[in-house]
C-alpha positions in Angstrom: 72.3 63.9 99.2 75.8 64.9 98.4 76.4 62.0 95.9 73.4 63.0 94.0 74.0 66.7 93.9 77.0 65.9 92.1 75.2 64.3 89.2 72.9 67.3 88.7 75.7 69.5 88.2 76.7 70.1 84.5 79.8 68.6 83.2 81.4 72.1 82.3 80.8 73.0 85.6 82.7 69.9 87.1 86.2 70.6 85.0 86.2 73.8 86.3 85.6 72.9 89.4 88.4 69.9 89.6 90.6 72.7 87.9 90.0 74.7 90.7 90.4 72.2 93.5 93.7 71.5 92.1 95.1 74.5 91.6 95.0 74.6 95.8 97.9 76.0 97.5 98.7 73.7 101.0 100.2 75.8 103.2 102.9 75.1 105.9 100.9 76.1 108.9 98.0 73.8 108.4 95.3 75.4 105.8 95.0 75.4 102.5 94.1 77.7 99.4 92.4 77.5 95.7 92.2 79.9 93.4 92.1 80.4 89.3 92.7 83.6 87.7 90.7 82.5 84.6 87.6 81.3 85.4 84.1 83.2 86.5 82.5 80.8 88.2 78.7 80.1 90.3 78.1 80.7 93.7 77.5 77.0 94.0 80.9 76.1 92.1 83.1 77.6 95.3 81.2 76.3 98.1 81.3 73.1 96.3 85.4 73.2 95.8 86.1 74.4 99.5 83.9 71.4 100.9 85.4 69.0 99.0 89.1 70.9 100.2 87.6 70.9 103.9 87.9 67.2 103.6 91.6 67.2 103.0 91.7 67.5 107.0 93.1 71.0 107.1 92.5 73.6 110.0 91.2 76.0 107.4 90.6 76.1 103.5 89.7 78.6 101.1 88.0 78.8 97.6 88.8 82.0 96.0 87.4 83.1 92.4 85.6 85.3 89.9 81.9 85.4 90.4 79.8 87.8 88.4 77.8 90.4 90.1 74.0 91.2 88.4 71.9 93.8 89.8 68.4 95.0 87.9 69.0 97.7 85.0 73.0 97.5 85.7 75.6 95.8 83.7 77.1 93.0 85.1 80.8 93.7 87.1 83.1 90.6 87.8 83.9 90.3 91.5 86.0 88.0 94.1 84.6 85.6 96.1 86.0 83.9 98.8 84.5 80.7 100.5 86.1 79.8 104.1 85.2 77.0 105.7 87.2 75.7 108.6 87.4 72.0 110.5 86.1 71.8 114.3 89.2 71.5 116.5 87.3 72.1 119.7 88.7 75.5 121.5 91.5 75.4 118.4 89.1 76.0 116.1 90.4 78.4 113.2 87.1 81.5 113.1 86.1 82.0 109.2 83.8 84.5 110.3 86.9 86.5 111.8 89.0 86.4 108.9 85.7 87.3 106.6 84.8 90.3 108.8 88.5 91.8 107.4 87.3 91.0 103.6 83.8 93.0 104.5 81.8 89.5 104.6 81.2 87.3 107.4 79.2 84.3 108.5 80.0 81.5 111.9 82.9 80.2 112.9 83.1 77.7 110.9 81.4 78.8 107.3 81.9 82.0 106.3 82.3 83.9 102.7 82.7 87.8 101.4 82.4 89.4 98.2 85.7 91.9 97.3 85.1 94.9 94.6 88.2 93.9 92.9 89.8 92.5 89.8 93.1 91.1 91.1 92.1 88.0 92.5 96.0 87.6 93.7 95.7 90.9 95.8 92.6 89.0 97.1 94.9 85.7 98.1 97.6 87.1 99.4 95.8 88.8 101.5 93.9 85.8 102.8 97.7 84.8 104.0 98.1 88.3 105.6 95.4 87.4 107.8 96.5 84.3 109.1 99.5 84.6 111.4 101.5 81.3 112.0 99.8 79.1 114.6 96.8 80.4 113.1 96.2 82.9 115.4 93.6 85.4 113.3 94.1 89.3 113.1 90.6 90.7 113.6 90.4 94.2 114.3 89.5 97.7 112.3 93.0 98.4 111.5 93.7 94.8 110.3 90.7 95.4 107.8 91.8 98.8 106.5 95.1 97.0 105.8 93.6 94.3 103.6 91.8 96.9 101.5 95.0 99.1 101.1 97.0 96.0 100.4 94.6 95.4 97.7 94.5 98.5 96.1 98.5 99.1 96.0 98.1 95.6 94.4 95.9 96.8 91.7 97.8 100.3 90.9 100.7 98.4 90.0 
């Protein structure tokens, strides 16, 4: 089904996908990051780049990017997206849903995505890192997720 799927999707699509899958970050304690600052991209366009990352073996991987936002009788805002998906490693297994829950989003442990009112995607990524301690050991409490949202917005005042 997967090999099909990937016929179907327009060829546009595709570079900026491949753009975006190799613009990922691999970082030292086993997970791995992609992000473009240029690109608005579909829903369908990030979950397809951090699947194809997921394969790369990593504890955890992340698509980050531009989606737009459309809501009936508004004008459409361009938000961050974040994709999480994360590899089963039995009791070791890294909890997307966790690390979501501080970026206001959520889903299982091992698929999991938000939505961040913002437009600094790199306030966004480095504050994916900021969650992630080394050992992957996740912060996941209120205080953790009022940090992420100040660290953004410092971010975006400068």
């Amino acid at each position: 089904a997967h090999a099909e799927s990937m016929f179907t999707v327009p060829l546009e699509d595709m570079q900026k996908e491949q753009e975006l899958f190799d613009s990922a970050k691999h970082e030292s304690f086993n997970y791995s990051i992609a992000y473009n600052e240029r690109e608005v991209y579909k829903d369908t366009s990030l979950s397809r780049v951090v699947e194809r990352l997921k394969k790369l073996d990593r504890d955890v991987v992340f698509a980050v990017g531009y989606e737009e936002v459309r809501e009936k009788g508004k004008e459409p805002r361009k938000v961050v997206a974040i994709k999480a998906r994360s590899n089963d490693r039995g009791a070791n297994t890294v909890d997307v849903d966790a690390i979501m829950k501080n970026f206001g989003g959520g889903g299982d442990v091992m698929r999991a995505a938000a939505i961040v009112e913002t437009d600094n995607i790199l306030s966004v990524v480095e504050a994916i890192g900021k969650t992630l301690k080394p050992g992957l050991s996740i912060i996941d409490t209120n205080e953790a997720k009022v940090k992420v949202y100040e660290f953004i917005r410092r971010r975006r005042n400068k």
